[in-house]
C-alpha positions, -999 to +999 in steps of 0.1 A: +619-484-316+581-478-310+559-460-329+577-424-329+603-437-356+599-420-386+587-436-420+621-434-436+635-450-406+607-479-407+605-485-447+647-492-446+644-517-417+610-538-433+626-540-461+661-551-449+648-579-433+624-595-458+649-591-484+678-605-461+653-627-445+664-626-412+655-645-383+661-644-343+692-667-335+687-695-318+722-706-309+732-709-270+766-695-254+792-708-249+793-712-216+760-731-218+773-758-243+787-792-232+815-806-251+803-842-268+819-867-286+811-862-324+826-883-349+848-863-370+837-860-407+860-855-428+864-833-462+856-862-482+829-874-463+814-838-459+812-832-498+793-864-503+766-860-474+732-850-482+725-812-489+712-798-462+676-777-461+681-737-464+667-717-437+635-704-436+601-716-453+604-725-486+583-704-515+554-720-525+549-719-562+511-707-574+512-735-603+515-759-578+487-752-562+464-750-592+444-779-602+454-794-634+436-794-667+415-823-663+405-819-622+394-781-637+372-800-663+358-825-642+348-793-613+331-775-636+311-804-652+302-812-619+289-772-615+256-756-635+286-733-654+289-735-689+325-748-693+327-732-731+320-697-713+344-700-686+381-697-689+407-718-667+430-691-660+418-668-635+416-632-644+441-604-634+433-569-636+456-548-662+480-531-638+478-497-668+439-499-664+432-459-656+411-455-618+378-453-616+364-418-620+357-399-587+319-394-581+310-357-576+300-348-546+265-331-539+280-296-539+298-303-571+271-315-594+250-279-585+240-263-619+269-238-621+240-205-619+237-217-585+277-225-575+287-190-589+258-176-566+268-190-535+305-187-544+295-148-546+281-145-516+303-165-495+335-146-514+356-172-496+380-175-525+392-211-509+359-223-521+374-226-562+408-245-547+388-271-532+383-292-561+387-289-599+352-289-607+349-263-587+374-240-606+361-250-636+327-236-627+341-203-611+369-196-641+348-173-656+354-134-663+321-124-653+331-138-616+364-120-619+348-089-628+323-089-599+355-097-572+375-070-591+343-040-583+336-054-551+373-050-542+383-016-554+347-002-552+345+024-524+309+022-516+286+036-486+255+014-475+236+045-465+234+052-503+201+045-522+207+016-551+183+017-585+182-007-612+207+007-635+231-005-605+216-037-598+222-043-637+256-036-638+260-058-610+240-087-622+243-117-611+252-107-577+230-098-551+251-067-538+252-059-506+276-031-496+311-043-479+325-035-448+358-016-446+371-052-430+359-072-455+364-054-482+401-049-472+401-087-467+385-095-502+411-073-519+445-084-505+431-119-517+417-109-550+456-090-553+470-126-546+454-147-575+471-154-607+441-141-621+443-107-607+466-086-639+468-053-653+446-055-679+418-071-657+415-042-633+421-017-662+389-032-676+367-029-646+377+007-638+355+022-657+326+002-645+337+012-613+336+049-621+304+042-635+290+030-599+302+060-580+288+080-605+249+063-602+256+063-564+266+097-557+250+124-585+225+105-602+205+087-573+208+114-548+183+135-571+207+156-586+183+173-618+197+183-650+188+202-680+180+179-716+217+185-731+233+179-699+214+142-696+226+134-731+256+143-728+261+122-699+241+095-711+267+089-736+297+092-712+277+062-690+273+042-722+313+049-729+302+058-765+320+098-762+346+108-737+345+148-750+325+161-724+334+153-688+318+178-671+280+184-661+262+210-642+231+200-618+211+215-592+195+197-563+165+214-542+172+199-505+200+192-491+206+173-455+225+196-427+247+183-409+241+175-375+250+201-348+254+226-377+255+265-370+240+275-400+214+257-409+200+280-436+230+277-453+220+239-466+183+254-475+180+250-517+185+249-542+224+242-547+242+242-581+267+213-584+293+202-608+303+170-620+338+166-629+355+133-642+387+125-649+379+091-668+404+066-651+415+092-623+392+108-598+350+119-595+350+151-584+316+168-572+317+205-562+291+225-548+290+258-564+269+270-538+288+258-504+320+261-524+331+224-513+347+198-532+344+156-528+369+134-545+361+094-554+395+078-567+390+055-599+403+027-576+402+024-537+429+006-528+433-003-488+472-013-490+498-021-515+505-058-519+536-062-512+550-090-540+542-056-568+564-033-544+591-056-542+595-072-575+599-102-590+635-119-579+655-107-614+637-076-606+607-052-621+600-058-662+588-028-682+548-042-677+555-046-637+559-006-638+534-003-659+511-019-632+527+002-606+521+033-620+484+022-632+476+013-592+491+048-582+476+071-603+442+058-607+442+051-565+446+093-563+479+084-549+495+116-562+492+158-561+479+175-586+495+205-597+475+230-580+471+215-551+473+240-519+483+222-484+490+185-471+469+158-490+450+127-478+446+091-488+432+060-470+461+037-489+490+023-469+521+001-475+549-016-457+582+010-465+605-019-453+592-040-483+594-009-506+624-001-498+639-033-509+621-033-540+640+010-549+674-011-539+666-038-564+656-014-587+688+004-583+713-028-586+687-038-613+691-004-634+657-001-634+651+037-637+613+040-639+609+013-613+631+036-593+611+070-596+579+052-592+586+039-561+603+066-544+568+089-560+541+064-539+569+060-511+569+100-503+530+105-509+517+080-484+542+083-461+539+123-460+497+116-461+496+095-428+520+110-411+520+150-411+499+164-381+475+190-385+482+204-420+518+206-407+542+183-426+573+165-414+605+152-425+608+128-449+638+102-456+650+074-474+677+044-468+710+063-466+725+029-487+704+038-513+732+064-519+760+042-515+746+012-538+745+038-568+779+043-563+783+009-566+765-005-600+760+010-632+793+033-632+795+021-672+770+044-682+780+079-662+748+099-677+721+069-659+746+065-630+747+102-623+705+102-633+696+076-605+718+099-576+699+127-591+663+110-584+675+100-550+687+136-538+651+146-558+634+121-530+649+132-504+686+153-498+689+151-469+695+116-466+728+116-485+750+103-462+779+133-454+807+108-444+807+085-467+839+081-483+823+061-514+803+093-522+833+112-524+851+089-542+822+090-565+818+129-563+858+131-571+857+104-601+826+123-621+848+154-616+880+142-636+857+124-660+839+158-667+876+176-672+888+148-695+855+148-717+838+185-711+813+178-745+800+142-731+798+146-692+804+184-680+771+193-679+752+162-663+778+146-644+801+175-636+778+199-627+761+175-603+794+168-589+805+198-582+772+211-563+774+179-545+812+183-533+799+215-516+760+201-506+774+177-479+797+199-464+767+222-454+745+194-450+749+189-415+736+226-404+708+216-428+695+184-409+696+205-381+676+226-395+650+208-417+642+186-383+627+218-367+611+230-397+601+203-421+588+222-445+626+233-456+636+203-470+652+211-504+625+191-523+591+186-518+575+157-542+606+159-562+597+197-565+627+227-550+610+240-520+638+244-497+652+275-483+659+302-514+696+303-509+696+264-510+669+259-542+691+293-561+720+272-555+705+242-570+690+259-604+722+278-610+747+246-604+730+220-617+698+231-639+709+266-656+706+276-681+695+241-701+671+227-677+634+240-661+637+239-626+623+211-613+586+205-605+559+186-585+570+151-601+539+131-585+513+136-615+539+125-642+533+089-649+539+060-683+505+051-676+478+072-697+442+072-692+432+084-722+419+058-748+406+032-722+372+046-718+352+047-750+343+011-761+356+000-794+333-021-818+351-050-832+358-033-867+379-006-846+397-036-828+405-053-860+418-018-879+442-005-849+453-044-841 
């Protein structure tokens, strides 16, 4: 069949027709035979005739090919070999014997010093899945530590470095990332196995600690004796009490094509402010401006931690979540005035799927938290000139809570409540599920008033009349964005529609609700000040 056939195809045949041994026939046709006169034989005669030779060459046994005893001792007298140090039966090698071992090659048997170092300035991380020497040399937590900075560290070549730095960063010979590479290196450092919660939450503060040599203490800033103290102790991670420290700085740079020049002339008083596992802030008391450095700078979600595992999000996948979100900056503060900004993007097609498996999941948190990072970015990259625009969500997201979890009313009725937080104007007005839904929580409210009336009733009933008004409403909120009932899960709508709201659902038992993007399970407090090993042992 030529040389296209596949293996499967060729090992069946070979084998077929050694096994079978099969041979071309050599028998003419018919047509080509001429009848001759044989002699009959009969059964008798057959049965007694000579049996004839099978097809094919016969099987030459390897005994018989051997010499015998006495020819072998006559050879080998013959020879210069000692006959009482050689053996007649020839040697076969143990078919159980375990393979030579493979040589290293030149690159392998490198001192490991030196494999880490080139493995750390390549930062191809193929290089440790080439070979398992190689793995072995590069499984180290001081290499993860160094990939985890260099990923999530937001740094600026045009900053000066000192040797406080080049300790922290020791061994590597650190040279400042590109936007492209860093990006690169961190989607890659986001796919290893190696790459868990705890790992990044260890290198945060390190982090923090960078951004905080590069940008106030080796751009000159000078402070008074208590100040330096204090925050010698906060960069040694022995005291996290004082987080904020006054400076003043003599010269300052003007900006190019400035109008005011004299207004950069010195000296300038600056603050310090850190929010240990959140955000470096640096004010200028004298220009009145403020800079913000997130803990972690992170480029892009990946997208297997927005979508879940396959049976879903566990309890430390949240966790994780959460820990990404709030110490990227990927929130609001409280008193935040205006439309905020962040460099971190994600796919909402992928996050989308992982709210809906949160939902048929029943995994609340999982649920808020997504629909909190989902909201922020998406209201970040794309309002236009301080001027925000409408947000959605999935109108099945809606649908699929009517669906699942209608055993426990109080968590059914609290994941439609987080939806409608995210977004109310995606509930979908025709859909006769949602009534159904609306009309089933209403009679299960009248025929237990104590256990449901004032969660699931309530609800109901502001619902029933939300989507009969809700089409004037889209109308509306598609010309002015900025009347959408909730903004970051806070009421922000029109008054009628957010008095409505408190009175139906929230009055008098509930605070109206708030900005929702600063509550997180993840804490930074307690993951700043180093432990000694005593301490580890006594809270373990």
């Amino acid at each position: 069949m030529g040389n296209d056939v596949p293996q499967s195809w060729r090992g069946v045949a070979g084998r077929d027709a050694s096994a079978l041994n099969i041979r071309p026939s050599t028998r003419t046709t018919p047509a080509s035979t001429t009848k001759t006169s044989q002699p009959r034989i009969t059964k008798h005669a057959a049965s007694s005739s000579k049996k004839k030779r099978p097809l094919g060459r016969p099987f030459k046994m390897p005994k018989q090919d051997l010499p015998s005893p006495r020819a072998s001792q006559e050879m080998l007298a013959a020879s210069d070999i000692d006959v009482s140090q050689t053996s007649v039966t020839p040697e076969v090698a143990s078919p159980c014997a375990a393979p030579a071992p493979r040589s290293l090659s030149l690159f392998e048997a490198l001192p490991v010093e030196v494999i880490e170092k080139i493995f750390l300035y390549s930062l191809n991380l193929n290089l440790p899945r080439a070979s398992s020497v190689l793995a072995a040399a590069l499984s180290r937590d001081r290499v993860y530590s160094l990939l985890t900075i260099l990923a999530f560290w937001d740094d600026s070549s045009t900053h000066p470095r000192s040797e406080a730095m080049d300790r922290i960063l020791a061994p590597l010979d650190y040279t400042p990332l590109t936007l492209n590479e860093r990006s690169q290196l961190q989607q890659a450092v986001f796919r290893c196995r190696w790459c868990t919660m705890e790992r990044i939450r260890d290198q945060v503060p390190t982090i923090m600690i960078l951004t905080i040599h590069r940008q106030w203490l080796n751009m000159g800033v000078e402070m008074d004796e208590e100040t330096q103290r204090n925050l010698d102790r906060f960069l040694n991670r022995h005291d996290d009490t004082v987080t904020s420290f006054r400076g003043r700085k003599h010269h300052l740079e003007a900006p190019a094509l400035t109008s005011y020049p004299e207004m950069f002339s010195g000296p300038h008083n600056y603050r310090l402010v850190v929010h240990p596992m959140m955000t470096i802030e640096i004010r200028s008391e004298t220009l009145q401006t403020v800079k913000y450095w997130p803990a972690l700078s992170i480029l892009r979600f990946p997208n297997h931690i927005l979508r879940g595992r396959l049976t879903g999000f566990t309890a430390d996948d949240v966790i994780f979540l959460e820990m990404l979100r709030m110490c990227s900056y990927n929130f609001v503060p409280r008193a935040w005035q205006g439309v905020p900004a962040t460099i971190t993007t994600l796919n909402r097609t992928v996050l989308h799927q992982g709210v809906r498996k949160a939902i048929l999941t029943q995994n609340y948190n999982a649920l808020v938290s997504l629909l909190k990072l989902d909201e922020f970015v998406f209201r970040c990259h794309e309002s236009r000139r301080e001027n925000l625009v409408q947000y959605t969500i999935p109108p099945d997201h809606f649908v699929a809570v009517t669906r699942v979890g209608r055993d426990n009313p109080h968590l059914n009725v609290a994941f439609f409540e987080a939806l409608v937080r995210a977004s109310a104007e995606s509930v979908p007005a025709d859909s006769s599920e949602i009534l159904r839904w609306i009309m089933e929580n209403t009679r299960l409210a009248r025929r237990d008033p104590s256990a449901y009336h004032e969660a699931n009733g309530r609800f109901a009933g502001w619902l029933a009349d939300f989507v009969l008004r809700l089409p004037g409403l889209m109308e509306h909120t598609a010309a002015f964005p900025e009347a959408q009932l909730f903004l970051f899960g806070q009421l922000e709508g029109r008054p009628m529609e957010v008095c409505r709201f408190i009175e139906e659902v929230l009055a008098p038992s509930r605070e109206p609700f708030l900005n929702w993007t600063p509550e997180s399970q993840f804490s930074g407090d307690g993951w700043w000040v180093k432990m000694d090993q005593e301490t580890i042992s006594r809270t373990s």
